[in-house]
PAKOL-824922 format. One record per residue (C-alpha): residue in three letters; x, y, z. Coordinates in steps of 0.2 Angstrom, whole numbers, plus 5000, padded with zeros to 4 digits. Layout:
# residues N
ALAXYZ...
//
This chain:
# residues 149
UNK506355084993UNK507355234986UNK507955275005UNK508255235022UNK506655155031UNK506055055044UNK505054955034UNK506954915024UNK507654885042UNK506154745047UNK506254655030UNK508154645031UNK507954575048UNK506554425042UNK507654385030UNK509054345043UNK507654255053UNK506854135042UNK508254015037UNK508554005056UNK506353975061UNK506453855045UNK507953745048UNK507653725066UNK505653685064UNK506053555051UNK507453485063UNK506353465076UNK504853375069UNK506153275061UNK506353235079UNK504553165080UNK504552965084UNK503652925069UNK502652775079UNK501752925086UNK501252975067UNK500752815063UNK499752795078UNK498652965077UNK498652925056UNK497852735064UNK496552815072UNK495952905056UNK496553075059UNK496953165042UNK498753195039UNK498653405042UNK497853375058UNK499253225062UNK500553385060UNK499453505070UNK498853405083UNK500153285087UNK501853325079UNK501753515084UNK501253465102UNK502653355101UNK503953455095UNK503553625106UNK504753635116UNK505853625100UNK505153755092UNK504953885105UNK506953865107UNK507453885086UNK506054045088UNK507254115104UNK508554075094UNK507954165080UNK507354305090UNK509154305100UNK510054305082UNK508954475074UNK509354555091UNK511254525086UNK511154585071UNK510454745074UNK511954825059UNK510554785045UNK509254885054UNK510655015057UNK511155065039UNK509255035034UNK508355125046UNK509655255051UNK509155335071UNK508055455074UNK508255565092UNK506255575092UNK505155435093UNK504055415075UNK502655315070UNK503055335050UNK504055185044UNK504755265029UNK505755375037UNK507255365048UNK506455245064UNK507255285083UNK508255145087UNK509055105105UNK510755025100UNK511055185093UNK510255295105UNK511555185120UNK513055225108UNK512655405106UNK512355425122UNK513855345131UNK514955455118UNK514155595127UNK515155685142UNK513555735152UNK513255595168UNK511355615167UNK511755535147UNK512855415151UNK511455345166UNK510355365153UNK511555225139UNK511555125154UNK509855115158UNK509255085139UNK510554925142UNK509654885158UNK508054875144UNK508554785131UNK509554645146UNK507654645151UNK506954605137UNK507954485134UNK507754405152UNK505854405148UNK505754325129UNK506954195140UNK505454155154UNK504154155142UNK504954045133UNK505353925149UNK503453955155UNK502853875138UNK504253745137UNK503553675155UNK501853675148UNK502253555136UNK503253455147UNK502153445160UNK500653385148
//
C-alpha cells in the first residue's frame, strides 16, 4: 500500500485470525455426533440446512470459544497493527494514514513524567481489561443460551 495504514494494520490482523476461526470451527463440528446428521438428513432436511440448523446449533458453544480465542489472540498481537498503522496522538477517521492506537498511546504515556499522564496509561489499561471482561460475558451469555436450549 506504498505506506503505513490502518487498512495494512486490519488485513495483517485477519490474516493472523483466520487460521485460528477456521481450525477451530472445523474442530468443532468434527465434534458433532453424527447420529444427530443422520437424524435431521432422515427427516428430509437438505444437507446445507443439516449444517445450519443442526450442526451449528450444535457446536455453538464451540464456536463462540475458537471466535474469543481468535479475538483474545489479535488482541495479543497488536506488533502487526503497530508497524503497519504506526500511532497517531489525534483521533482520525482516514485509514490510509497513520491510525490512533491505545497500546501505543499507554506506552507513550507511562514514558511520560507528568502524573495526570501516567493516570491517564493506566486508565487506557483499565479500557482495554474491560473490553476484554465484556467480549468474555458476551460470549458466556451466548454459551448458556445454547446450553440451556
Amino acid at each position: 500500500m506504498h505506506g503505513f495504514s490502518g487498512i495494512a494494520g486490519a488485513l495483517a490482523l485477519a490474516v493472523i485470525v483466520i487460521p485460528v476461526v477456521v481450525r477451530t470451527t472445523e474442530n468443532m463440528l468434527l465434534l458433532v455426533p453424527q447420529q444427530l446428521r443422520e437424524a435431521a438428513t432422515g427427516l428430509g432436511l437438505p444437507r446445507a440446512l443439516v449444517v445450519r440448523h443442526v450442526a451449528y446449533k450444535a457446536a455453538r458453544t464451540g464456536l463462540v470459544t475458537g471466535l474469543l480465542l481468535a479475538v483474545a489472540r489479535v488482541s495479543g498481537e497488536t506488533a502487526p497493527l503497530l508497524f503497519t498503522a504506526l500511532s497517531n496522538q489525534f483521533w482520525s477517521l482516514d485509514l490510509m494514514r497513520e491510525v490512533a492506537n491505545l497500546p501505543v498511546t499507554i506506552n507513550n504515556f507511562i514514558n511520560n513524567p507528568d502524573p495526570n499522564w501516567k493516570r491517564l496509561a493506566w486508565a487506557g489499561a483499565l479500557i482495554i481489561t474491560f473490553a476484554v471482561l465484556a467480549l468474555n460475558i458476551v460470549a458466556r451469555t451466548i454459551g448458556s443460551r445454547s446450553a440451556t436450549k
